[in-house]
C-alpha positions in Angstrom: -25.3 -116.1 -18.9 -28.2 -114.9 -16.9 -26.0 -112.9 -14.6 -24.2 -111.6 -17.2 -27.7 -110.1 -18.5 -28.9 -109.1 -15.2 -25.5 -106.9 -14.8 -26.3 -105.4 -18.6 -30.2 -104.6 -17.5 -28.8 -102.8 -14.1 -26.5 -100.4 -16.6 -29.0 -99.8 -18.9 -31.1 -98.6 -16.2 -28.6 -96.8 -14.3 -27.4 -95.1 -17.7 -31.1 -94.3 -18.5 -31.6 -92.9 -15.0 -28.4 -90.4 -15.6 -29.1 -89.5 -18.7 -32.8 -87.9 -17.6 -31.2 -86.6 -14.7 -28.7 -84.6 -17.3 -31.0 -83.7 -19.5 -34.2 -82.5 -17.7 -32.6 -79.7 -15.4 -35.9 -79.9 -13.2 -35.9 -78.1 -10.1 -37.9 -79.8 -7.4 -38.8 -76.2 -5.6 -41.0 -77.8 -3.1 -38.3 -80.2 -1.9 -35.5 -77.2 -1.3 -35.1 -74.5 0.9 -33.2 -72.9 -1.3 -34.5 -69.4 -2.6 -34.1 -68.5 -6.3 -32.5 -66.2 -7.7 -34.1 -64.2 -10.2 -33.3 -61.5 -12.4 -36.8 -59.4 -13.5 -35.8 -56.9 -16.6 -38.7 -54.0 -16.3 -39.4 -52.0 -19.9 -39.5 -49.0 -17.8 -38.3 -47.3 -14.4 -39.4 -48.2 -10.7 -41.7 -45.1 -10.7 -44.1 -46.6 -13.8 -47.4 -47.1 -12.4 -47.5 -50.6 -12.6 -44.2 -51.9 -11.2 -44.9 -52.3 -7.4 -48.0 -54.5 -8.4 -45.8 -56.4 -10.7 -43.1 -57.0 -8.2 -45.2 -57.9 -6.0 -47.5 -60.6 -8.1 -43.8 -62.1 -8.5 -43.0 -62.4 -4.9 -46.1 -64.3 -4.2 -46.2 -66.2 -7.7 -42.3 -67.6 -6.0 -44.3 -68.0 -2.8 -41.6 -65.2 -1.4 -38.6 -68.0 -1.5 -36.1 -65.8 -4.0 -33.6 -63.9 -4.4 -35.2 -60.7 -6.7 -32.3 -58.2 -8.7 -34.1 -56.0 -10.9 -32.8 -54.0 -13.6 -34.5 -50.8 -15.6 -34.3 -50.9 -19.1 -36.4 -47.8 -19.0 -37.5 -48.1 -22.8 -39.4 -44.3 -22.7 -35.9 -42.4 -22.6 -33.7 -45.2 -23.9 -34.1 -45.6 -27.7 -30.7 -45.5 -29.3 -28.5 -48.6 -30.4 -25.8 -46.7 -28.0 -28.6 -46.9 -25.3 -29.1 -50.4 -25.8 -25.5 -51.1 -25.7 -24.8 -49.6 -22.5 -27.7 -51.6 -21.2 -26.6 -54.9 -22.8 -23.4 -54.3 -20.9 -24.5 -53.5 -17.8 -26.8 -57.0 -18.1 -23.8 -59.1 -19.1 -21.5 -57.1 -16.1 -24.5 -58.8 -13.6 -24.6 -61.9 -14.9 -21.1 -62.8 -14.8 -20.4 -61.5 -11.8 -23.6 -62.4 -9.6 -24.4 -66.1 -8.7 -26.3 -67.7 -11.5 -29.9 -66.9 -12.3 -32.5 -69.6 -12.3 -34.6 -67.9 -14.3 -35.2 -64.0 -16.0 -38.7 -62.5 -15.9 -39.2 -59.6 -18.5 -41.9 -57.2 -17.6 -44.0 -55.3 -21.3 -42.5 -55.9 -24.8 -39.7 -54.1 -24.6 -37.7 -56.0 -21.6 -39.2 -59.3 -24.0 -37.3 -58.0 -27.3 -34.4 -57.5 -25.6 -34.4 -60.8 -23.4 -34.7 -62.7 -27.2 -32.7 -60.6 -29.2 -29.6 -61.6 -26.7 -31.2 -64.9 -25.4 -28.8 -67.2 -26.7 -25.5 -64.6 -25.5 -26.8 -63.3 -22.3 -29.7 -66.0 -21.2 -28.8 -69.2 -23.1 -30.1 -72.2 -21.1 -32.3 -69.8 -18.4 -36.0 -70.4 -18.1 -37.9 -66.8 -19.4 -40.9 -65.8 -18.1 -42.8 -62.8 -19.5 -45.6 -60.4 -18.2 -47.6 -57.5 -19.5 -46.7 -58.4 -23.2 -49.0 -57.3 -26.2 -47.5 -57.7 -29.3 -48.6 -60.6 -31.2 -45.2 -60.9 -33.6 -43.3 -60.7 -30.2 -45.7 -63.8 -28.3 -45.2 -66.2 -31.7 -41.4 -65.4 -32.0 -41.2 -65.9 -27.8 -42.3 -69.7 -28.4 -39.1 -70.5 -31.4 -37.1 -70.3 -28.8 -36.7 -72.9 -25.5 -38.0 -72.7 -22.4 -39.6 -69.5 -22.7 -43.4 -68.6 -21.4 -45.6 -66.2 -19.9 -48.5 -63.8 -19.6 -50.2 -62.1 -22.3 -52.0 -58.8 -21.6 -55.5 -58.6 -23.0 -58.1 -55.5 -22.6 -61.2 -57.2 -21.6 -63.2 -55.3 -24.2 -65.9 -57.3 -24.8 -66.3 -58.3 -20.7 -66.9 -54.5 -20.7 -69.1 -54.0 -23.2 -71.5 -56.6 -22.0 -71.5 -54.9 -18.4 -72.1 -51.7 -20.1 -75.5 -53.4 -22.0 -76.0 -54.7 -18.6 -76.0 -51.8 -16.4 -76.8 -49.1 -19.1 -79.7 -50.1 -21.4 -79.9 -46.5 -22.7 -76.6 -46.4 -23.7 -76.1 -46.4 -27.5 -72.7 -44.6 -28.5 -69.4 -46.1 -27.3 -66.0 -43.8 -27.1 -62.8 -45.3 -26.9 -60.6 -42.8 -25.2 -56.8 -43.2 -25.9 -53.4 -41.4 -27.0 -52.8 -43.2 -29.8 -54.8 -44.3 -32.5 -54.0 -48.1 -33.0 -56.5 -49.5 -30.4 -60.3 -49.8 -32.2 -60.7 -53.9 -31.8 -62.6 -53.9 -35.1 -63.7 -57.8 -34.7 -65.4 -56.6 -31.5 -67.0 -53.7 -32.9 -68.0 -56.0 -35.9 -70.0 -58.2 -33.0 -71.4 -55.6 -31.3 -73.6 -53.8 -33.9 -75.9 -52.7 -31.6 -73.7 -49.5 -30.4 -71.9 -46.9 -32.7 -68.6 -46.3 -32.1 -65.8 -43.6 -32.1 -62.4 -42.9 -30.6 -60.8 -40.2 -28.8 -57.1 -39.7 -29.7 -55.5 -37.7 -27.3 -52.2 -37.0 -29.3 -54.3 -35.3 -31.8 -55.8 -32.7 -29.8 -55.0 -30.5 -26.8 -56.1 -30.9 -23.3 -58.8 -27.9 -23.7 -60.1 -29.2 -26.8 -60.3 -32.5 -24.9 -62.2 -31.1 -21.7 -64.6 -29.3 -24.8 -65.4 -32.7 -26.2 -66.0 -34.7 -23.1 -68.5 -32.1 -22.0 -71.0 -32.2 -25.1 -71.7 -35.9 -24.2 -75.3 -36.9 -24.1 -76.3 -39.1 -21.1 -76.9 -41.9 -24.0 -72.8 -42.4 -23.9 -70.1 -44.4 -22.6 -66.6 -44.7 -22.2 -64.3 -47.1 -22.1 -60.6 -45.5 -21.0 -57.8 -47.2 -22.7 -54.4 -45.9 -22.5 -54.8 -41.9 -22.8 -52.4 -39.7 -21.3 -50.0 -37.7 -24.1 -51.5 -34.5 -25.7 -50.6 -32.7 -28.6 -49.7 -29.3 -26.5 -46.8 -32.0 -25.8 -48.6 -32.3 -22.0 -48.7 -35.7 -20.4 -51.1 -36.7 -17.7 -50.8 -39.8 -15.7 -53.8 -42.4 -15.7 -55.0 -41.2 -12.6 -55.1 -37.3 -14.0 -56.9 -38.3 -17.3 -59.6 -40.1 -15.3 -60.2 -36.7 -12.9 -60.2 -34.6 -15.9 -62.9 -37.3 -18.1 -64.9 -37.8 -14.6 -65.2 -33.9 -14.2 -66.1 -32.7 -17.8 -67.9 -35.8 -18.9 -71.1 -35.2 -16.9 -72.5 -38.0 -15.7 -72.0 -40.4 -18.6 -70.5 -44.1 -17.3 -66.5 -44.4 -17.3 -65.0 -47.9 -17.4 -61.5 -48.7 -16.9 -59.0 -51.3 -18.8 -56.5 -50.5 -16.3 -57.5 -50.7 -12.7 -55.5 -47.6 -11.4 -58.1 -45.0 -12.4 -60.5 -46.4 -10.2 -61.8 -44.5 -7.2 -61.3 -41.4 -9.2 -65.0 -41.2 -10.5 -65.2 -44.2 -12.9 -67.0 -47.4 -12.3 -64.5 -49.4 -13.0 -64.9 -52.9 -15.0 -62.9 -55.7 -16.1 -59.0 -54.5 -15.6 -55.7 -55.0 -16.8 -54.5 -56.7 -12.8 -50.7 -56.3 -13.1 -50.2 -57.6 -9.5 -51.7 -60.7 -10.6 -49.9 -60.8 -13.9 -46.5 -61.0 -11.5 -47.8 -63.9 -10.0 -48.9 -66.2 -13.0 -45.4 -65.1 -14.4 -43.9 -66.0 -11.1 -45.9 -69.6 -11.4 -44.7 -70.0 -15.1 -41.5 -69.7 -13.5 -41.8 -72.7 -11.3 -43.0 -74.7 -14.4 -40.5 -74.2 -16.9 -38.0 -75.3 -13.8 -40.2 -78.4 -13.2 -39.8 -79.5 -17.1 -43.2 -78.7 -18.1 -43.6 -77.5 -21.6 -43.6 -74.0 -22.7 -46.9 -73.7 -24.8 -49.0 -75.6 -22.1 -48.5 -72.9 -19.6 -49.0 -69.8 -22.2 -51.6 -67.5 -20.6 -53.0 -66.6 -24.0 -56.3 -65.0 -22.7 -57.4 -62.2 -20.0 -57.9 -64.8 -17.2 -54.6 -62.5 -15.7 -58.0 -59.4 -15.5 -60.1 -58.7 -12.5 -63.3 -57.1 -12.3 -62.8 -54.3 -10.3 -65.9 -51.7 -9.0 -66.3 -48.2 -7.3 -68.8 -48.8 -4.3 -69.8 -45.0 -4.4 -69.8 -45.1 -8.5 -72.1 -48.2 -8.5 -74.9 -46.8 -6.0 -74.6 -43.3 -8.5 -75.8 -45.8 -11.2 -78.4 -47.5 -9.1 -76.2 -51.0 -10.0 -76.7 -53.5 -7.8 -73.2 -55.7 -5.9 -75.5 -58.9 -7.2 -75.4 -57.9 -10.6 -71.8 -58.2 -10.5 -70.0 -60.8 -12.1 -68.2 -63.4 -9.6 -65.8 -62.8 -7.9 -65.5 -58.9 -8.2 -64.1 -56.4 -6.2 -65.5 -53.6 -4.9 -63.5 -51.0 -2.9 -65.0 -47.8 -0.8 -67.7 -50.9 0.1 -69.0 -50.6 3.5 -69.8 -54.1 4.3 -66.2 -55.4 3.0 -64.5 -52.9 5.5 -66.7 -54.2 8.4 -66.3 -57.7 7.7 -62.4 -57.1 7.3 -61.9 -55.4 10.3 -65.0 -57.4 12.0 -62.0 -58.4 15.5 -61.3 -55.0 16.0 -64.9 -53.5 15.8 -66.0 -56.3 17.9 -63.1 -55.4 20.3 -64.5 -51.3 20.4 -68.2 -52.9 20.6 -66.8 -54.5 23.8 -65.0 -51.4 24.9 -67.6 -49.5 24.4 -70.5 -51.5 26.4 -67.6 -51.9 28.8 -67.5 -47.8 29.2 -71.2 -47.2 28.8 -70.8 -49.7 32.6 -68.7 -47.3 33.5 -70.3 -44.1 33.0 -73.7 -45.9 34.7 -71.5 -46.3 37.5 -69.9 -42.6 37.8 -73.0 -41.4 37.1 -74.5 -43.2 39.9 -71.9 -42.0 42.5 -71.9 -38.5 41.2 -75.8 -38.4 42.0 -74.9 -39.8 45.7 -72.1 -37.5 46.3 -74.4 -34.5 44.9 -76.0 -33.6 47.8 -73.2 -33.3 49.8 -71.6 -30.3 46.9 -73.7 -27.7 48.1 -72.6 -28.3 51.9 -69.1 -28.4 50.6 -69.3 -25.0 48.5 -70.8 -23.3 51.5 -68.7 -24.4 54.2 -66.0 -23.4 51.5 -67.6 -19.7 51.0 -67.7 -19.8 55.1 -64.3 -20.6 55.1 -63.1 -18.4 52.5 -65.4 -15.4 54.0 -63.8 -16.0 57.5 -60.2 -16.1 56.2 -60.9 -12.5 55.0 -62.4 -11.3 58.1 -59.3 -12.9 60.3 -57.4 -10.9 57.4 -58.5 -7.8 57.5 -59.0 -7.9 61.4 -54.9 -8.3 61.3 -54.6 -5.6 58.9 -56.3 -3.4 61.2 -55.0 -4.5 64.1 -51.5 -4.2 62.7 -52.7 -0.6 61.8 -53.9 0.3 65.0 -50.1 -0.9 66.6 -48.1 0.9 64.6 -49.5 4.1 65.5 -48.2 4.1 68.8 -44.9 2.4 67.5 -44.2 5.8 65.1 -44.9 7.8 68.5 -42.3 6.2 70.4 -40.0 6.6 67.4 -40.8 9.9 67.1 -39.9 10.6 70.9 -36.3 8.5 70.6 -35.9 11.1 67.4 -36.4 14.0 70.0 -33.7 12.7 72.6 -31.3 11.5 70.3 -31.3 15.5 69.7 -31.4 16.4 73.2 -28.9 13.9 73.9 -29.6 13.8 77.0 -30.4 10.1 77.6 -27.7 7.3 77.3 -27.5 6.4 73.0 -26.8 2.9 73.6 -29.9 2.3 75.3 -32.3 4.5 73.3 -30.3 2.2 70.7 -31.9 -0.8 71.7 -35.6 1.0 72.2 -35.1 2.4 68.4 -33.9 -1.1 67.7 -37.0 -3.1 68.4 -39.2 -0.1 67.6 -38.2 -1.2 64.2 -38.5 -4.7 64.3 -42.0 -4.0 65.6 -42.6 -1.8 62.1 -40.9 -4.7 60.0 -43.3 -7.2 61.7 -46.7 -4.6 61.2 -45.3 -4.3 58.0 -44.6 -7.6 56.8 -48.1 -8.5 58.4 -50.5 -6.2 56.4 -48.4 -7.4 53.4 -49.5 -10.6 53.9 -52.7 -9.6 54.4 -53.3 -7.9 51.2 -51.6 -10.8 49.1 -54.1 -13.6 50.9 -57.1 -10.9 49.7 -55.4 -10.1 47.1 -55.4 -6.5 47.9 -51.6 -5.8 46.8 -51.0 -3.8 43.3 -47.6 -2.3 41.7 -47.2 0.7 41.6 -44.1 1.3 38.8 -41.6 4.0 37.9 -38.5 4.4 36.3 -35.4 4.0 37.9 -31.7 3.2 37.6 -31.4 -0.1 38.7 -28.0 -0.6 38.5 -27.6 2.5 41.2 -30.4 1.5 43.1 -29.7 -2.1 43.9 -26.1 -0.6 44.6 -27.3 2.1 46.9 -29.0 -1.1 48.7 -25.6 -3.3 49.0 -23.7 0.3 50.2 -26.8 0.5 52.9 -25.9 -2.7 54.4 -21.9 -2.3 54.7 -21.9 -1.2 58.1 -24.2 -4.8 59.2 -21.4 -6.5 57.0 -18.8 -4.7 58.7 -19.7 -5.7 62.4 -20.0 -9.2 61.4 -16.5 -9.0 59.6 -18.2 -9.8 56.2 -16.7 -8.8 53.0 -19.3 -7.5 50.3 -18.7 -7.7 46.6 -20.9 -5.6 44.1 -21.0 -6.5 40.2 -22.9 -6.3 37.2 -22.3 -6.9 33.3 -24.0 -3.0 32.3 -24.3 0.6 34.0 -27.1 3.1 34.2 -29.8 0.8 32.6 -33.5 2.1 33.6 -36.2 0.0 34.2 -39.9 0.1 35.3 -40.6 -1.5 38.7 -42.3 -1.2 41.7 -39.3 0.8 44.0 -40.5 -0.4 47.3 -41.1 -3.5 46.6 -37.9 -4.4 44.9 -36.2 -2.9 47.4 -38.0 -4.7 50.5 -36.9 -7.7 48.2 -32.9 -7.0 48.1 -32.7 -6.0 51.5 -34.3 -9.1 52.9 -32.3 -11.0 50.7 -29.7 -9.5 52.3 -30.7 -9.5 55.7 -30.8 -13.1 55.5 -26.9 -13.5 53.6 -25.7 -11.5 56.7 -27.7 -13.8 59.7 -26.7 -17.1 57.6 -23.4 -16.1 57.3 -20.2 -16.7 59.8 -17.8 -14.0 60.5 -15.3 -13.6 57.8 -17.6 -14.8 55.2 -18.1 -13.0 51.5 -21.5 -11.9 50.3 -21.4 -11.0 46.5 -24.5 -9.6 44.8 -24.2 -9.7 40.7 -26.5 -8.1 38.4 -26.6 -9.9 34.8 -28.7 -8.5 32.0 -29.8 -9.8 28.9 -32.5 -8.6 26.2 -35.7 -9.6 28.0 -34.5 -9.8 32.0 -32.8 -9.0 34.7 -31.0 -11.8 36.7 -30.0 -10.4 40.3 -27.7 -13.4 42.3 -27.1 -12.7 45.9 -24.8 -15.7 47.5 -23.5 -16.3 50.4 -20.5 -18.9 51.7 -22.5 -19.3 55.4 -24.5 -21.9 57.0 -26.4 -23.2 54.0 -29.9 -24.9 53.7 -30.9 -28.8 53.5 -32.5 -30.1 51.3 -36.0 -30.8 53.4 -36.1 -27.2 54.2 -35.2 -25.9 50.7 -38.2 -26.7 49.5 -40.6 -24.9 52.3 -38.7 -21.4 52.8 -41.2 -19.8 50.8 -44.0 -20.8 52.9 -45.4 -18.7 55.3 -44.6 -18.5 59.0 -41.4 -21.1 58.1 -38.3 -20.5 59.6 -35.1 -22.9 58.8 -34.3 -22.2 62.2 -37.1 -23.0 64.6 -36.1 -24.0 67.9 -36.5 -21.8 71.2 -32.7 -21.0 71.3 -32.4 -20.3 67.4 -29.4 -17.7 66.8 -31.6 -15.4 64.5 -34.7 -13.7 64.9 -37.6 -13.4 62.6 -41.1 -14.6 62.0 -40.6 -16.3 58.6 -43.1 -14.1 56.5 -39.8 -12.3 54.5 -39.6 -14.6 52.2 -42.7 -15.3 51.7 -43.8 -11.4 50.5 -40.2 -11.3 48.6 -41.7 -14.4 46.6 -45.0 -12.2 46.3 -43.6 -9.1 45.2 -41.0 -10.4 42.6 -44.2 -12.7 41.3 -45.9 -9.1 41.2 -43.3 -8.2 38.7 -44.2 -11.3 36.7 -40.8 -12.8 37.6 -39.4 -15.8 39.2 -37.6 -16.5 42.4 -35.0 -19.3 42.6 -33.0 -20.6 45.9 -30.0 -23.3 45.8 -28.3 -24.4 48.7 -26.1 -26.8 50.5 -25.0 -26.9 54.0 -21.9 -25.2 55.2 -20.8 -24.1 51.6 -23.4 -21.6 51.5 -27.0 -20.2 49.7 -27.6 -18.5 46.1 -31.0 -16.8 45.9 -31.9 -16.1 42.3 -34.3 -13.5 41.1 -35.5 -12.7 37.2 -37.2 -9.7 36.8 -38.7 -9.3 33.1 -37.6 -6.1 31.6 -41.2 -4.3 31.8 -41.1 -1.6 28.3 -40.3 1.9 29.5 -43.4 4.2 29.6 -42.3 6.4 26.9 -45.3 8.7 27.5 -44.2 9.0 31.8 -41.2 11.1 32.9 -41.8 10.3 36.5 -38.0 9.0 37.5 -37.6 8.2 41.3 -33.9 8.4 42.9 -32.9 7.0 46.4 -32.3 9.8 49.0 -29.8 8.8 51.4 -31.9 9.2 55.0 -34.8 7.2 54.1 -32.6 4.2 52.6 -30.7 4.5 56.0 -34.2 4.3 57.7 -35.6 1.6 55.8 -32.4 -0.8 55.8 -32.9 -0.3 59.8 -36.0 -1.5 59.7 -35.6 -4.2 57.5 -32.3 -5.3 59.4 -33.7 -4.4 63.3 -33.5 -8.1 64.0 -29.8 -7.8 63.4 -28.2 -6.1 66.4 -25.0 -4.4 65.9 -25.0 -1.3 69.1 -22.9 -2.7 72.2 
């Protein structure tokens, strides 16, 4: 007998521990990893002003473990049964075909009437939680049904009063500014006796009748900014706009907030609708109605969902004082709060800043010791500079002074090549390095004036095309002896252009001086001239001896010479390239070399195309003997007589 009524106690409590386990449903959230998934149904569209706050109160309220689909019952364009329809199908479409939802969350009335009107089709047995409701009929028909809680929104009217009687002894007339005219709270009015007031409805009136009204208020005013925004010109204004416009034509009568979005516009702020923190007691409820707790216990049927929210900068316009404040307020623009928030970092620039203050003690001190040494410097530097001009100009001079004597000895090979009475080969070789001798006194002065300085351009129009090709035709017969084929091209004919003749020409001929020496008989030498809008791209290459990559990189300093060895095959000083690079810079245009050994060297020159003098005629052509002369000169170190 007494085991038979052990064995009927065990069932009874076995059966008694499955039946609450049935019937309860309680989630233990705290004892699974497992995130939620919740469906929040918003009365309006993701752009409303208060949805990120919402969403974001929820997220934390869940403590961030869920699963959030959200769907926009936008109630300010849909109003029609066929509207709610499509809705009502597009809710049951994501219920059955998403994983179940442990729970809905309705944000404002609207998403609330809808969540009851289809609770027990759509939601039967899911936990509802509701924020940002108003409607009293809504709240009391919200509780006839199970499992359903939430947050009621409350203006904190009377909180606001009170700070206004606080902060504002002189105020005496109250205005209640909204777009409709359904919000007077006559049992608060009733209490406070002590104030007279009125309401602004902005549907009634345009937005310049508005502005007129705001600005006859008498410093003895306050208002308290409920919900305006729609006007009768059938303009709406955002919170945020309302709040500018009251702030700018109200003078300087006190503005306090029910929502805290207008604050930091001009008003002082007060105590606020706090929609974040709506989200979050909603997102609480939530874990409570999954936990078994009962629906009515958990009701937030007060404003304890409000903050009291300030204006630093709107506050010290009032002379009201941070410790007249109620608890726990927050001020924003507040000095002090940004310091202590970002109190690490301006610790850290505290520290950087002692740490460069060190440092600057420490330049400072070496820039005094190295001080005295700066005027020794900047004078031996003057001395330097002044004695590189002398050593210039003594060159210059010198140079000068030899080529007199050189043109005399040309001038007497002139007389017997007439005569012809002295063997031409060797007056060949005399007229030879008679020229090489010019090139050098030449090429020396150059250098000269480009070190001081000295050198200027001296521009005409020419034919470019003909003159560059009157240059390759001057060379043939060096080609010629060498067996060298050249090849003459360019993209346009007869194009004038404004350069300095000489200088450009000294340029091609070197250029080409130095395709001939580098090349080995048999060899091709092709000169292309390429036009575009702005420039002029001459390309001289050659398929000789090439140029590593060390020396590459120096051939446009002076007095360098790839070549440089006592038996080197070409002569030459290495100052060419160096006044080529200096005249083409002249022109305000680049010089460009590639290379590689044995395949051969591409000298690139871009000359900007310089606008034509339109008021200057002055045209210069090439006359045959002088070319002839100056290509000898330029080419003396290349000897083609027997």
């Amino acid at each position: 007998m007494g085991k038979i009524k052990k064995v009927i106690y065990a069932v009874i409590i076995l059966f008694i521990v499955v039946l609450t386990t049935m019937e309860s449903k309680t989630y233990d959230v705290s004892a699974t990893n497992k995130k939620l998934n919740i469906l929040f149904i918003s009365s309006y569209d993701f752009n409303f002003i208060s949805f990120d706050d919402q969403i974001a109160g929820i997220k934390d309220g869940l403590n961030n473990n869920v699963n959030l689909r959200v769907e926009y019952l936008d109630s300010e364009l849909i109003r029609s049964e066929k509207s709610i329809e499509n809705f009502y199908n597009i809710i049951k479409y994501t219920i059955e075909n998403y994983d179940r939802f442990d729970a809905i969350i309705t944000g404002d009335d609207e998403a609330l009437e809808f969540a009851l009107k289809y609770r027990d089709d759509l939601f039967k047995g899911i936990p509802i939680s509701f924020l940002g409701v108003e409607k009293l009929d809504l709240l009391e028909k919200a509780f006839e049904y199970d499992m359903v809680s939430g947050v009621r929104e409350m203006e904190s009217i009377s909180e606001n009063l009170e700070l206004i009687k606080c902060n504002h002894p002189n105020v005496k007339n109250i205005v209640f500014v909204n777009d409709a005219g359904d919000k007077f709270y006559p049992d608060i009015v009733k209490e406070y006796s002590n104030f007279d007031f009125s309401v602004i409805t902005t549907k009634d009136i345009s937005q310049e009748e508005f502005k007129d009204i705001l600005s006859e208020f008498k410093d003895n005013t306050a208002i308290i900014s409920l919900y305006p925004g729609k006007f009768k010109d059938g303009k709406t204004l955002s919170y945020l706009e309302v709040n500018k416009v009251i702030t700018e034509y109200a003078n300087d009568v006190p503005i306090y907030n029910i929502l805290e979005y207008g604050i930091g516009t001009g008003s002082i702020g007060g105590k606020v609708v706090d929609h974040y923190k709506q989200g979050e007691m909603a997102g609480r409820i939530v874990l409570k109605l999954l936990q078994g707790e009962e629906p009515l216990s958990i009701f937030i049927d007060n404003d304890n969902a409000n903050s009291y929210v300030f204006d630093y900068d709107v506050l010290r316009k009032y002379n009201i004082s941070k410790k007249n404040l109620p608890k726990d307020s927050v001020v924003i623009n507040d000095p002090s709060d940004i310091i202590e928030q970002y109190k690490f970092e301006i610790s850290i620039v505290i520290e950087f800043i002692v740490f460069l203050i060190f440092i600057v003690f420490i330049l400072i001190k070496y820039i005094l010791s190295k001080r005295k040494y700066e005027k020794k410097i900047v004078k031996a530097m003057k001395e330097a500079e002044e004695g590189n001009k002398i050593k210039s100009h003594f060159i210059a001079n010198i140079s000068h002074e030899v080529r007199t004597p050189v043109n005399v000895i040309l001038s007497a090979i002139k007389l017997l090549e007439i005569n012809k009475t002295t063997d031409l080969n060797k007056l060949a070789i005399i007229k030879s390095n008679c020229f090489r001798l010019v090139r050098l006194i030449n090429n020396v002065i150059d250098v000269g004036k480009v070190e001081l300085g000295d050198i200027k351009l001296n521009l005409v129009h020419i034919n470019i095309v003909n003159f560059i090709e009157s240059l390759v035709n001057s060379i043939l017969p060096y080609a010629e002896h060498k067996k060298l084929s050249v090849i003459f091209d360019t993209n346009e004919e007869d194009v004038i252009m404004r350069v300095d003749a000489n200088k450009i020409e000294r340029t091609i001929l070197n250029l080409l001086s130095n395709a001939i020496k580098f090349s080995n008989e048999g060899g091709v030498i092709t000169v292309n001239l390429e036009f575009t809008e702005d420039l002029l791209r001459v390309v001289i290459e050659d398929n000789g001896i090439g140029i590593n990559s060390e020396d590459k990189e120096k051939i446009f300093d002076k007095f360098v010479q790839v070549d440089n060895s006592l038996t080197r095959n070409n002569e030459g000083c290495g100052i060419g390239l160096t006044i080529a690079k200096s005249f083409v810079e002249l022109h305000k245009g680049v010089i460009k070399v590639t290379s590689e050994i044995n395949k051969g060297t591409k000298f690139i020159i871009e000359l900007p195309r310089f606008e034509l003098d339109k008021e200057s005629d002055e045209f210069i052509e090439l006359k045959a003997n002088k070319l002839k002369q100056k290509t000898e000169i330029e080419f003396s170190d290349i000897y083609i007589y027997s």
